[in-house]
C-alpha positions as a Markdown table, in Angstrom:
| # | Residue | x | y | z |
|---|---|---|---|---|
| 1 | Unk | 93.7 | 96.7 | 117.8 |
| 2 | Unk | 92.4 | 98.1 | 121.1 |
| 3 | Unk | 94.4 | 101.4 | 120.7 |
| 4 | Unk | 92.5 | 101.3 | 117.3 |
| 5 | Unk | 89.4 | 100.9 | 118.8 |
| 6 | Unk | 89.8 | 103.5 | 121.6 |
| 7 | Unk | 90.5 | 105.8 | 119.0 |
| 8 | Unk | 87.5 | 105.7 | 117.2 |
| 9 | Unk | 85.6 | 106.0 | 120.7 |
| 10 | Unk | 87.4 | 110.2 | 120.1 |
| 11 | Unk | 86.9 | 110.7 | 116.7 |
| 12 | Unk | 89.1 | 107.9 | 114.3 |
| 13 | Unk | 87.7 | 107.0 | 111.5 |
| 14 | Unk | 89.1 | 103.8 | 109.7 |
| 15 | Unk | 88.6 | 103.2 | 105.5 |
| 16 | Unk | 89.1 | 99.8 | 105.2 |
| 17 | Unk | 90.3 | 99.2 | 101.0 |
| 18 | Unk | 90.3 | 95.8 | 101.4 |
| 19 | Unk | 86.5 | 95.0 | 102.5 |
| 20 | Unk | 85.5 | 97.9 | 100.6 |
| 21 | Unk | 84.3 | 99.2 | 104.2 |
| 22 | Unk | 84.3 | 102.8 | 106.5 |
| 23 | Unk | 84.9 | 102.1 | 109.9 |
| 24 | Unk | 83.5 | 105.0 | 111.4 |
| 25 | Unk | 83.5 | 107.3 | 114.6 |
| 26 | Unk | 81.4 | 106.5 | 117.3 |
| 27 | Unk | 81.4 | 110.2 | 118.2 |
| 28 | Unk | 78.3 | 111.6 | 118.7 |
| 29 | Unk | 77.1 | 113.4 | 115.7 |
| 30 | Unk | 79.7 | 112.5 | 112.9 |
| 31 | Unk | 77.4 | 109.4 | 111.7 |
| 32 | Unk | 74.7 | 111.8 | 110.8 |
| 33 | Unk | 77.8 | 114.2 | 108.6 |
| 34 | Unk | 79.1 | 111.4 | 106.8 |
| 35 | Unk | 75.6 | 110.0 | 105.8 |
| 36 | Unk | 74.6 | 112.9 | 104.1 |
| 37 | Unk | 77.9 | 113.2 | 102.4 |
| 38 | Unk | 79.0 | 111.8 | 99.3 |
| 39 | Unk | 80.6 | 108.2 | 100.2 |
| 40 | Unk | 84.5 | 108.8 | 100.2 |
| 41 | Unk | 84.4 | 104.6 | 99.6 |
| 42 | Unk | 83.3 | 105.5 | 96.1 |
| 43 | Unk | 85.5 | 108.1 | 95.4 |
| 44 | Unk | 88.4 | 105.7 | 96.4 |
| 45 | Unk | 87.5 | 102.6 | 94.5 |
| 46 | Unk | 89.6 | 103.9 | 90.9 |
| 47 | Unk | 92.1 | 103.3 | 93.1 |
| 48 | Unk | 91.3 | 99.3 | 94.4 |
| 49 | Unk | 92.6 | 97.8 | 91.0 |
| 50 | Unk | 95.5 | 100.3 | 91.2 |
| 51 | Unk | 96.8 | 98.7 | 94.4 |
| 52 | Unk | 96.1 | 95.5 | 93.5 |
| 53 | Unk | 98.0 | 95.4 | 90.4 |
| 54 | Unk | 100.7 | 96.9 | 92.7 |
| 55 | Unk | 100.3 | 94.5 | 96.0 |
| 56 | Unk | 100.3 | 91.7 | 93.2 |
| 57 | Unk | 103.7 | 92.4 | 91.4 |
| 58 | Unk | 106.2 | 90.9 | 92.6 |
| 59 | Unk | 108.9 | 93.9 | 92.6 |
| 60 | Unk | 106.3 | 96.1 | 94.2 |
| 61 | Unk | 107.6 | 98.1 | 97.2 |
| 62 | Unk | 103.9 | 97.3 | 98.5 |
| 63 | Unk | 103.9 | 93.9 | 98.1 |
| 64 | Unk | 107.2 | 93.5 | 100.5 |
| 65 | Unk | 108.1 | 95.2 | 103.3 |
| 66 | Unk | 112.1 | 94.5 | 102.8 |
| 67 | Unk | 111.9 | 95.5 | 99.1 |
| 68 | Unk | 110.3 | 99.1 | 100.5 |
| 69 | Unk | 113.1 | 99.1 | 102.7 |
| 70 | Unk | 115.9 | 98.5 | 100.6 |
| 71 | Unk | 114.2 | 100.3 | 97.6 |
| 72 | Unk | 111.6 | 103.3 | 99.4 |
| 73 | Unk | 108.4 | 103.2 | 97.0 |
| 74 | Unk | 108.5 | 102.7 | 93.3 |
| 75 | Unk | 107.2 | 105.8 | 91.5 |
| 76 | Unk | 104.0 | 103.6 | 90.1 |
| 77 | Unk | 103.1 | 102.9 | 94.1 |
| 78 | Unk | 104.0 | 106.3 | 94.9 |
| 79 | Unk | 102.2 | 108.0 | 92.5 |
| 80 | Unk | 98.7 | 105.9 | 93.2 |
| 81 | Unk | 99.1 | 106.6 | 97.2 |
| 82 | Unk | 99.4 | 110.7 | 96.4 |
| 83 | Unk | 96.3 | 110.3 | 94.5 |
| 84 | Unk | 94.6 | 108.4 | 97.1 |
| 85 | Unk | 95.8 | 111.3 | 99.6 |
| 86 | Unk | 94.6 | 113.7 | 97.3 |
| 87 | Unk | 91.0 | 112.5 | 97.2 |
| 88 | Unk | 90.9 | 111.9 | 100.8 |
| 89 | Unk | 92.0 | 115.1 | 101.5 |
| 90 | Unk | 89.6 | 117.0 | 99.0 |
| 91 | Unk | 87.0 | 114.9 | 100.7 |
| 92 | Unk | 87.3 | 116.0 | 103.8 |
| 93 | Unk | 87.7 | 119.7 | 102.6 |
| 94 | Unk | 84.6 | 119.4 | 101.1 |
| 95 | Unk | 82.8 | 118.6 | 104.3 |
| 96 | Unk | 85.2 | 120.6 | 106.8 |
| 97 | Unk | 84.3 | 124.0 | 104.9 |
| 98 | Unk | 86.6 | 127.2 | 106.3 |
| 99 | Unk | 88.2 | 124.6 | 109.4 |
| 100 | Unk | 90.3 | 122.8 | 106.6 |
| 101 | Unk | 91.2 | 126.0 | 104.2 |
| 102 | Unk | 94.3 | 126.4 | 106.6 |
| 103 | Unk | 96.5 | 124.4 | 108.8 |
| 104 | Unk | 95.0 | 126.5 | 111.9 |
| 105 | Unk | 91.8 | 126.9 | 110.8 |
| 106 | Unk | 90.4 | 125.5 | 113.6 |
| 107 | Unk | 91.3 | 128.4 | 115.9 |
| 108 | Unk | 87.9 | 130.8 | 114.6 |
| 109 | Unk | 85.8 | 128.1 | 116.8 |
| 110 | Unk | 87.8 | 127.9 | 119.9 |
């Protein structure tokens, strides 16, 4: 947890689905972004019941770490995690503007 922690001290930002919190950054400046953003919490919580429904079965890939080894995901869990990827990244396009239109966007500020 201390590797965790560390990297939040340089820019990691943690959503937690199961308390429903964002563990964010403590870098200077990103606190102020993310409040006056929409709240990527709510844009992930069609998703909560999804996972739970999932966690809860008792063939789920999800719900067993053998059974995702033996089996790899099932195409329900795999399906609800690419739309959860898919709304976390348009999220953070929607904030990053022209640094997140390319994988090397960055390079135009340094």
């Amino acid at each position: 947890m201390n590797e965790v922690k560390d990297a939040m001290t340089e820019g990691l930002s943690v959503v937690n689905l199961n308390q429903g919190k964002l563990l964010m950054t403590k870098e200077k400046g990103i606190k102020t972004i993310v409040e006056q953003s929409p709240a990527p919490i709510q844009q992930l919580f069609p998703f909560k019941d999804r996972l739970e429904v999932l966690r809860d079965s008792g063939d789920s890939s999800l719900a067993s770490f053998s059974t995702f080894l033996k089996n790899g995901l099932s195409r329900e869990a795999l399906v609800t995690l690419d739309a959860i990827r898919n709304g976390i990244k348009a999220y953070v396009k929607g904030f990053a503007g022209d640094i997140a239109l390319s994988n090397d966007g960055w390079r135009q500020y340094g």
